[in-house]
Biopython code that builds the backbone (N, CA, C, O; Angstrom):
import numpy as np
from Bio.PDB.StructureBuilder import StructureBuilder

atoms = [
    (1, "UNK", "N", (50.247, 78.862, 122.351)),
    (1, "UNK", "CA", (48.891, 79.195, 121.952)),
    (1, "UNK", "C", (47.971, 78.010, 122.223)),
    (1, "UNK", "O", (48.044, 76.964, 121.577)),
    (2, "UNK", "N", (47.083, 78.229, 123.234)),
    (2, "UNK", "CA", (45.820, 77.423, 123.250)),
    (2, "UNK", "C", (45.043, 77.069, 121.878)),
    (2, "UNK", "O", (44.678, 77.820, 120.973)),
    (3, "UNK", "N", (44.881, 75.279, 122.074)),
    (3, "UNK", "CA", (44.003, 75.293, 120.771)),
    (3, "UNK", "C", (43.069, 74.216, 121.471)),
    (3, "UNK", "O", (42.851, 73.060, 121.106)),
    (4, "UNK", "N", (42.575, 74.902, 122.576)),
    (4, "UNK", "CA", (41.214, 74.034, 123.313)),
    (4, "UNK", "C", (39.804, 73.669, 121.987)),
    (4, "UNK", "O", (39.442, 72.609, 121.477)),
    (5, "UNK", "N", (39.387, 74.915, 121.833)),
    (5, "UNK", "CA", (38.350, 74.825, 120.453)),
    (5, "UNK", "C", (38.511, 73.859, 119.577)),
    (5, "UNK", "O", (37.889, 72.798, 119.619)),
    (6, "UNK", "N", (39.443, 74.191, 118.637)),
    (6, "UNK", "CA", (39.722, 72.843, 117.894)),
    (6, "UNK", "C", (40.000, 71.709, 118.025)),
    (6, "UNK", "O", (39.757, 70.792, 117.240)),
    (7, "UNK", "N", (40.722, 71.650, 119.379)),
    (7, "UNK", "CA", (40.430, 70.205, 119.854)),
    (7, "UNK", "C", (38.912, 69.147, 120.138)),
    (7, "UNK", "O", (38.774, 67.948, 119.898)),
    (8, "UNK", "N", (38.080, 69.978, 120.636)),
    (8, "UNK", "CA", (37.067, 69.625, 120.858)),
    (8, "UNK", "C", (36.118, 69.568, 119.880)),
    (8, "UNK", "O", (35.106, 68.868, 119.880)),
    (9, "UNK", "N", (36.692, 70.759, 118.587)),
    (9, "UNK", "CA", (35.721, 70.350, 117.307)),
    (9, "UNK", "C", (36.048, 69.481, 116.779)),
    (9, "UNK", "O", (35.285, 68.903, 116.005)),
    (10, "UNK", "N", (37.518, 68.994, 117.040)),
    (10, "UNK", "CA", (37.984, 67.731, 115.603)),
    (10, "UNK", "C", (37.395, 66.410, 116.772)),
    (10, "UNK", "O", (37.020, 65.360, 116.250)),
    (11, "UNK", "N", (37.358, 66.497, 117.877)),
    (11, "UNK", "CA", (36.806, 64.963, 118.548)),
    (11, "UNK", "C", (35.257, 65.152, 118.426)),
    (11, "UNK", "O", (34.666, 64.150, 118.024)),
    (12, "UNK", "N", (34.473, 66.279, 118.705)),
    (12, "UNK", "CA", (32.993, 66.354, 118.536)),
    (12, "UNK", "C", (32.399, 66.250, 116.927)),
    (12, "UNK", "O", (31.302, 65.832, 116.557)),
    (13, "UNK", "N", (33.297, 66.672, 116.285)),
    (13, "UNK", "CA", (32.491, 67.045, 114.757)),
    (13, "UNK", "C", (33.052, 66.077, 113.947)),
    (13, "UNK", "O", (32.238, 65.376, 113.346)),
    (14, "UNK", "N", (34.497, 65.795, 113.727)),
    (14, "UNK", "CA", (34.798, 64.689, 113.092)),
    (14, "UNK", "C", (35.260, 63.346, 113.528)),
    (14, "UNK", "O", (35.681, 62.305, 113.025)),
    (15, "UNK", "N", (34.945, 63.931, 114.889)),
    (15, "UNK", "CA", (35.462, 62.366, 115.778)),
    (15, "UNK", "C", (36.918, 61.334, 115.501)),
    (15, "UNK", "O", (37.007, 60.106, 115.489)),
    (16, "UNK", "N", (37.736, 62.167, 115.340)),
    (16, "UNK", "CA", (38.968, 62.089, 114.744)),
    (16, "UNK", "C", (39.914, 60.990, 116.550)),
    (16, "UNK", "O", (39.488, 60.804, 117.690)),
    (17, "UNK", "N", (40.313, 60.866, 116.337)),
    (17, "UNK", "CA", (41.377, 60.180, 117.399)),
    (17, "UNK", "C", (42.499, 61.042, 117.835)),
    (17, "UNK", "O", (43.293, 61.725, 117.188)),
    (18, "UNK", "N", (42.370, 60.850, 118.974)),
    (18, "UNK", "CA", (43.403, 61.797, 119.876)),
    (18, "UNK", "C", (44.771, 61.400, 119.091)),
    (18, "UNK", "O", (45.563, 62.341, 119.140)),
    (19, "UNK", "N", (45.123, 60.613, 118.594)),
    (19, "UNK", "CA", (46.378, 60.793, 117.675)),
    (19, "UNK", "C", (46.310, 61.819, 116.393)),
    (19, "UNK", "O", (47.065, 62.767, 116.178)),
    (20, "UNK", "N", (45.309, 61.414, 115.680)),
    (20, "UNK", "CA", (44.454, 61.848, 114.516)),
    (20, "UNK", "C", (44.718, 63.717, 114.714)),
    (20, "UNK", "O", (45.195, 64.428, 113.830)),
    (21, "UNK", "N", (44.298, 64.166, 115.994)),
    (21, "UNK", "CA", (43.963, 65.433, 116.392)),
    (21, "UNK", "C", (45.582, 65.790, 116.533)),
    (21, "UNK", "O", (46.002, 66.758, 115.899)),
    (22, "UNK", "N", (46.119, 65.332, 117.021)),
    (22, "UNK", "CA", (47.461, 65.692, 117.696)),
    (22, "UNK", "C", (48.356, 66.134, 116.206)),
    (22, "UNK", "O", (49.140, 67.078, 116.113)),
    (23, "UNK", "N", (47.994, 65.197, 115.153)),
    (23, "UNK", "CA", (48.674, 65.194, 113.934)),
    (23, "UNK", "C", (48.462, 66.800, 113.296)),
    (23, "UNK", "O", (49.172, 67.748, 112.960)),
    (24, "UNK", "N", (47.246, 66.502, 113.353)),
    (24, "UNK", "CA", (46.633, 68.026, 112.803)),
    (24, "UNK", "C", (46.378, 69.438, 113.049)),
    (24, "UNK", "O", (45.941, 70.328, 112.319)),
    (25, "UNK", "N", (46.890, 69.411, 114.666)),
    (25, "UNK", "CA", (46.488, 70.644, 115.130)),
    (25, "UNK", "C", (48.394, 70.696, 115.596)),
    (25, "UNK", "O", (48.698, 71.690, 116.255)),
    (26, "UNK", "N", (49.483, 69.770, 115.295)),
    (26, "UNK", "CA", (51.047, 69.899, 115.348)),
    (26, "UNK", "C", (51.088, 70.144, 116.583)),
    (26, "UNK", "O", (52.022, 70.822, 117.012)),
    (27, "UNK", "N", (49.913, 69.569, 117.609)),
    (27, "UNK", "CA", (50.554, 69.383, 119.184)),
    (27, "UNK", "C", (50.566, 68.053, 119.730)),
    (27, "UNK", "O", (50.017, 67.202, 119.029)),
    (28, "UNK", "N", (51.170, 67.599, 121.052)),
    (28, "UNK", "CA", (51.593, 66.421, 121.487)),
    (28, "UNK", "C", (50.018, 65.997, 121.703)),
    (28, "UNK", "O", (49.131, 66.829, 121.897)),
    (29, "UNK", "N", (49.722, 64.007, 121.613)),
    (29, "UNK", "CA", (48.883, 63.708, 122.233)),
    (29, "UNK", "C", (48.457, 63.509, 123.944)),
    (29, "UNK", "O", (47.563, 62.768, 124.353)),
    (30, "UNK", "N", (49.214, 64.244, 124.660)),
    (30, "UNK", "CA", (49.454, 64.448, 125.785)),
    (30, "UNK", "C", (48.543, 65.666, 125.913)),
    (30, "UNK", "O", (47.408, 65.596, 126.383)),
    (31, "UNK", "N", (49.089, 66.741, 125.482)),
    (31, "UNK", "CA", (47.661, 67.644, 125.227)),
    (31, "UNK", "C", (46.443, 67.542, 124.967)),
    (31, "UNK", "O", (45.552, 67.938, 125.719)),
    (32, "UNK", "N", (46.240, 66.897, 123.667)),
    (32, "UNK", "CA", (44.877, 66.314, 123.572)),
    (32, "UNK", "C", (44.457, 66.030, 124.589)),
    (32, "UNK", "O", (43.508, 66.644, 125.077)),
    (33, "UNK", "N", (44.891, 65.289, 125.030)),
    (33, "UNK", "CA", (44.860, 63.942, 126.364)),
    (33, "UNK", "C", (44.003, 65.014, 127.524)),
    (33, "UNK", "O", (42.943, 64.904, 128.140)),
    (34, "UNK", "N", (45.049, 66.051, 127.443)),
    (34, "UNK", "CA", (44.385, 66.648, 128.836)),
    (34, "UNK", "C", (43.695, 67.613, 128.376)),
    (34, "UNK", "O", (42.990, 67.913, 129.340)),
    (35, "UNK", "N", (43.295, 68.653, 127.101)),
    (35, "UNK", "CA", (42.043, 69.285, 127.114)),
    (35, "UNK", "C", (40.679, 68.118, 126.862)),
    (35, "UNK", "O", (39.529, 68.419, 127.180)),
    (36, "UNK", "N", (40.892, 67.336, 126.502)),
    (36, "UNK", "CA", (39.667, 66.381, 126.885)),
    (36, "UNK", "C", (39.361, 65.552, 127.697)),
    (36, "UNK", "O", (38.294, 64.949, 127.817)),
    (37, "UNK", "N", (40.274, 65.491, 128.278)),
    (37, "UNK", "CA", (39.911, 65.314, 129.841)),
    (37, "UNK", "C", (39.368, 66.165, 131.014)),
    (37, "UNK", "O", (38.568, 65.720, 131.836)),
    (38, "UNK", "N", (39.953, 67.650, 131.031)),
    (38, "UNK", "CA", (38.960, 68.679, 131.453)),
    (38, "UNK", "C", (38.228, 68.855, 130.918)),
    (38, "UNK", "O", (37.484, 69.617, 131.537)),
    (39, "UNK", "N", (37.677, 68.514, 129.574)),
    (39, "UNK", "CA", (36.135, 69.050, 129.474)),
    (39, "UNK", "C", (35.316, 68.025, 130.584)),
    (39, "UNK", "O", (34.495, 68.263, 131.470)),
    (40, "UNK", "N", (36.162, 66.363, 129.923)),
    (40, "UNK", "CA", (35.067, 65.398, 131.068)),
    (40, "UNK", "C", (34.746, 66.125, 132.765)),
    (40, "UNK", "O", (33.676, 66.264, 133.358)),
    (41, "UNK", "N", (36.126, 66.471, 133.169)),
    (41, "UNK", "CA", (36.255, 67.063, 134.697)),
    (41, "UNK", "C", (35.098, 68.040, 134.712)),
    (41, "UNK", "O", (34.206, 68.161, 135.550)),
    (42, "UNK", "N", (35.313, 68.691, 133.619)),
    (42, "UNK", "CA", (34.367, 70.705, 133.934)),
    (42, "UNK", "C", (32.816, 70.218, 133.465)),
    (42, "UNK", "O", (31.896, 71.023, 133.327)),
    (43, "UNK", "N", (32.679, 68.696, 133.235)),
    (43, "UNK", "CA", (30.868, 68.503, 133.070)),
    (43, "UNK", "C", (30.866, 68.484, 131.914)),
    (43, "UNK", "O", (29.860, 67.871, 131.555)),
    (44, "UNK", "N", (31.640, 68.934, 130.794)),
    (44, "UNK", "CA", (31.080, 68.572, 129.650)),
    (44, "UNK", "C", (30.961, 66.900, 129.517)),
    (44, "UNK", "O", (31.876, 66.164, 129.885)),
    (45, "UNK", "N", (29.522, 66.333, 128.855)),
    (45, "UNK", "CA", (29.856, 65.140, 128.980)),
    (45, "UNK", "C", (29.443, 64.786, 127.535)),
    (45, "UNK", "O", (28.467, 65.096, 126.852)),
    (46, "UNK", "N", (30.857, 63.803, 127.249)),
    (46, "UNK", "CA", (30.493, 63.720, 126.030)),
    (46, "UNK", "C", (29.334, 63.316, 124.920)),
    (46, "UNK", "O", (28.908, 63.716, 123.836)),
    (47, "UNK", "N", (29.057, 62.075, 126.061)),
    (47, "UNK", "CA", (27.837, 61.858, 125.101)),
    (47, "UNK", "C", (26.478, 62.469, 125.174)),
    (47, "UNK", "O", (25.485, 61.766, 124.984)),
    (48, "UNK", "N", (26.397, 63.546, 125.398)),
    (48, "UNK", "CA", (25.204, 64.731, 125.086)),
    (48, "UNK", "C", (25.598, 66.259, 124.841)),
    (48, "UNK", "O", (24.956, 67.309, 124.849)),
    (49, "UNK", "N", (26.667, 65.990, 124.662)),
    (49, "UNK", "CA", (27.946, 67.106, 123.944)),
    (49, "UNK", "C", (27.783, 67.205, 122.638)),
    (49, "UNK", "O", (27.889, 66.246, 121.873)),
    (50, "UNK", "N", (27.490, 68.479, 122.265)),
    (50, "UNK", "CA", (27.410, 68.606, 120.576)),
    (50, "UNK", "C", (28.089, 70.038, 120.447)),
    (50, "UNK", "O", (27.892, 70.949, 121.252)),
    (51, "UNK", "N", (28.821, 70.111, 119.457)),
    (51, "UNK", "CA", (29.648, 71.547, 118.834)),
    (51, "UNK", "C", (28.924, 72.657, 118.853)),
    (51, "UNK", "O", (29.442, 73.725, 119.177)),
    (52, "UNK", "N", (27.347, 72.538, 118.433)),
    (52, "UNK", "CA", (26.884, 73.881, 118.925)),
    (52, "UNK", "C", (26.703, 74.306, 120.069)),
    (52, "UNK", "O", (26.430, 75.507, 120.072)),
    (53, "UNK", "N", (26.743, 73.757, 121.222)),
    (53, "UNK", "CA", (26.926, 74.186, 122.249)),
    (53, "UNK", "C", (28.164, 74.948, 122.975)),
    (53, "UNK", "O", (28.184, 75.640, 123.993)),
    (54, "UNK", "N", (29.315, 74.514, 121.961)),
    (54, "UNK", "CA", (30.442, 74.836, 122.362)),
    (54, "UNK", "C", (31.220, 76.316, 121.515)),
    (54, "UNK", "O", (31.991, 77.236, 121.788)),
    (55, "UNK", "N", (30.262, 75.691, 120.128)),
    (55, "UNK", "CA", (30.590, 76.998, 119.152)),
    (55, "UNK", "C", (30.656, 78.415, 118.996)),
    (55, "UNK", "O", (31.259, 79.116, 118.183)),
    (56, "UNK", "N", (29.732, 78.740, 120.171)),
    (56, "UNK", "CA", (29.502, 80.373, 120.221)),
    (56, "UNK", "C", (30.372, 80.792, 121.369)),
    (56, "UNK", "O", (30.297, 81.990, 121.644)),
    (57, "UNK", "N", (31.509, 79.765, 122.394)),
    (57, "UNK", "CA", (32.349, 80.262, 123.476)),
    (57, "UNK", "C", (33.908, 80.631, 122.542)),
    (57, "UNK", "O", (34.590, 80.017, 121.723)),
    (58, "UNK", "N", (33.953, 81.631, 123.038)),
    (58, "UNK", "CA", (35.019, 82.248, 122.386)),
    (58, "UNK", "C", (36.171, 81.394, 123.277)),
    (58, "UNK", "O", (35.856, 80.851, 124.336)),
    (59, "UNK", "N", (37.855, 81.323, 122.606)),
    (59, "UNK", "CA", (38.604, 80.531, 123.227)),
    (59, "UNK", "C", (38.483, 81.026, 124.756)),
    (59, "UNK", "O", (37.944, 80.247, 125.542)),
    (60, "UNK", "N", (38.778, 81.814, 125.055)),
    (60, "UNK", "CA", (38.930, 82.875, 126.308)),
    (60, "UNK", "C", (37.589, 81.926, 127.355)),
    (60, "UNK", "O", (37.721, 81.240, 128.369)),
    (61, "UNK", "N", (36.758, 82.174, 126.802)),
    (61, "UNK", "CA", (35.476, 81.722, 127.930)),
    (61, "UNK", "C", (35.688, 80.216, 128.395)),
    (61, "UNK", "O", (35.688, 79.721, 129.523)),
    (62, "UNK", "N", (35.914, 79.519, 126.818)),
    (62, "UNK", "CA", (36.267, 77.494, 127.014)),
    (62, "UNK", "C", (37.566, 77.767, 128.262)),
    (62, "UNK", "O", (37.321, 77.282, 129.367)),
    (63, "UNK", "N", (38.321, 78.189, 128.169)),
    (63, "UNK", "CA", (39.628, 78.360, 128.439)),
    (63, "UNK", "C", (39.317, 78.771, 130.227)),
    (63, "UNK", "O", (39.947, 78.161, 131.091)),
    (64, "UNK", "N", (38.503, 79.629, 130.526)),
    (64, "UNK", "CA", (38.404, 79.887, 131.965)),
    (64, "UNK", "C", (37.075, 78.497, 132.244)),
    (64, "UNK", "O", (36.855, 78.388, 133.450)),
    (65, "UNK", "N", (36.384, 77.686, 131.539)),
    (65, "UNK", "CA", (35.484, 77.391, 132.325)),
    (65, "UNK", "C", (36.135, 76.138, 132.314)),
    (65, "UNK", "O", (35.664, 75.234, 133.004)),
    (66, "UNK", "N", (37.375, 75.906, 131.478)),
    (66, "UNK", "CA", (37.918, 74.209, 131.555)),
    (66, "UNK", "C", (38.906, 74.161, 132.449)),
    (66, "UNK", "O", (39.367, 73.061, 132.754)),
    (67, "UNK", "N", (39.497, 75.552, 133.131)),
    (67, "UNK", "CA", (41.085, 75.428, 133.473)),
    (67, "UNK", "C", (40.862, 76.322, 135.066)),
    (67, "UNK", "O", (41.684, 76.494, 135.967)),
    (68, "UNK", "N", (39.459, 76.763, 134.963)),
    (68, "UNK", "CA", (39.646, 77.677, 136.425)),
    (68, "UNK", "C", (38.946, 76.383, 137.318)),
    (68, "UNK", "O", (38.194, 75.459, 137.010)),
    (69, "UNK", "N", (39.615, 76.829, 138.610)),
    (69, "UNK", "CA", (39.542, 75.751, 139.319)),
    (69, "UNK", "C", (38.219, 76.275, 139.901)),
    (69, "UNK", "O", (37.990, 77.464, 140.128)),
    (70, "UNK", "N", (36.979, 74.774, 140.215)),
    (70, "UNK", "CA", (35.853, 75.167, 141.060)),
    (70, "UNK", "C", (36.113, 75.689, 142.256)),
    (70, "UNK", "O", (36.988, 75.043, 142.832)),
    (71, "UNK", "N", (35.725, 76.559, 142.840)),
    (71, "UNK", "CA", (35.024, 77.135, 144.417)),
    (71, "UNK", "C", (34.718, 76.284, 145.122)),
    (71, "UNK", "O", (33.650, 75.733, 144.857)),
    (72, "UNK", "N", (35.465, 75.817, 146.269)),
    (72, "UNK", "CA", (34.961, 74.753, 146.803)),
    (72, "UNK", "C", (34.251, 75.013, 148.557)),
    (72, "UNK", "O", (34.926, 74.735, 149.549)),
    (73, "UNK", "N", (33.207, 75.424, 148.629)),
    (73, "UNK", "CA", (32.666, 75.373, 149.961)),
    (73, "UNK", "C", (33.139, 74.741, 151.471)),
    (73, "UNK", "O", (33.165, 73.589, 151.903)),
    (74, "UNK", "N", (33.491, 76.025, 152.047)),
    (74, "UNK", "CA", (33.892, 75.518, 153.016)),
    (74, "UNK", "C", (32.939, 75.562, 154.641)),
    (74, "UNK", "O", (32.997, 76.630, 155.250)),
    (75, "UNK", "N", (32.366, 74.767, 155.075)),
    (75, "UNK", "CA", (31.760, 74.368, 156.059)),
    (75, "UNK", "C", (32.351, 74.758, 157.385)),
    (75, "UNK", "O", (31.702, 75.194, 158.336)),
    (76, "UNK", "N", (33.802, 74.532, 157.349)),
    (76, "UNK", "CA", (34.232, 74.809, 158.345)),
    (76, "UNK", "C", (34.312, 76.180, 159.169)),
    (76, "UNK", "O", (34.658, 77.280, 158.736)),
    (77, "UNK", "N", (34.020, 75.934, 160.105)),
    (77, "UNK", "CA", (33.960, 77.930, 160.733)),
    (77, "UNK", "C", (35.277, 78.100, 161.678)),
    (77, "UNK", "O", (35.150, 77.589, 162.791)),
    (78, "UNK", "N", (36.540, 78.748, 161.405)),
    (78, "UNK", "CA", (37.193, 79.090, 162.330)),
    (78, "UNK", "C", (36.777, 79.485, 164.064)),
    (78, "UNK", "O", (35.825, 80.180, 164.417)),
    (79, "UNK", "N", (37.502, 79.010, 164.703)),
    (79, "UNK", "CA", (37.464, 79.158, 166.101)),
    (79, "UNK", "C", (37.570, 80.796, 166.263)),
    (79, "UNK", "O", (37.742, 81.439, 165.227)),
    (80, "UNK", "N", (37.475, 81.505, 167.529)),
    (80, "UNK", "CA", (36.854, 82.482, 167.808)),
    (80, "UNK", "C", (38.052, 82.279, 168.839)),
    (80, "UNK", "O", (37.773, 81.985, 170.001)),
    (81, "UNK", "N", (39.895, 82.486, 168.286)),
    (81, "UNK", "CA", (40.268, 82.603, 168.993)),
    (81, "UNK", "C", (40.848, 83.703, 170.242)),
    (81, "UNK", "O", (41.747, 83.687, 171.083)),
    (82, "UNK", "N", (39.662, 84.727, 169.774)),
    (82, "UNK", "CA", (40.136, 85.748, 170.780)),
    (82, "UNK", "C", (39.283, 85.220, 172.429)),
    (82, "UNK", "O", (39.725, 85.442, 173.556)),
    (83, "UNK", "N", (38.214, 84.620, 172.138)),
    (83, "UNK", "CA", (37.101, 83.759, 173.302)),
    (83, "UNK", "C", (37.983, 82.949, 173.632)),
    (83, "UNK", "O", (38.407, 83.246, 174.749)),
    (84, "UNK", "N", (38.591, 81.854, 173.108)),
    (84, "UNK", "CA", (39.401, 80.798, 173.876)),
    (84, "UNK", "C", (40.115, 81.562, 174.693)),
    (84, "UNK", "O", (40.906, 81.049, 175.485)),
]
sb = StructureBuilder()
sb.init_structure("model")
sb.init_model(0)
sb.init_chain("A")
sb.init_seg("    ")
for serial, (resi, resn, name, xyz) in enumerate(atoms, 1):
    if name == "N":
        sb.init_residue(resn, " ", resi, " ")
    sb.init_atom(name, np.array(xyz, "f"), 0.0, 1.0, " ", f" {name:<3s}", serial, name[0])
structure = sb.get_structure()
């Protein structure tokens, strides 16, 4: 079971320590480690990061916008190898 949300409320709201969090939510700080590190990756940035912004995403939504990978534009145009 994902516990992205609460991770991010106990570092945003009580500013607790990735050990601190790990204790309380009975998962490894390795986890911690890495849902707050994808938020840094997915743009959340912390220091203009506040819980109400985060409060009204249901786990499901945090969960696809921290873990789905960006679209990355591709420039390149395949060759037209039926012309060659």
């Amino acid at each position: 079971m994902r516990k992205i949300k609460d991770v991010l409320c106990l570092k945003l709201q009580a500013r607790l320590s990735r050990e601190h969090i790990a204790t309380a939510l009975h998962i490894s700080k390795g986890v911690v480690a890495k849902y707050i590190g994808l938020a840094g990756a997915a743009g959340l940035d912390w220091t203009g990061l506040d819980w109400a912004s985060i409060r009204d995403l249901d786990e499901t939504q945090l969960e696809h916008r921290l873990l789905s990978k960006p679209v990355k534009r591709s420039d390149y145009v395949l060759p037209d190898y039926g012309r060659i």
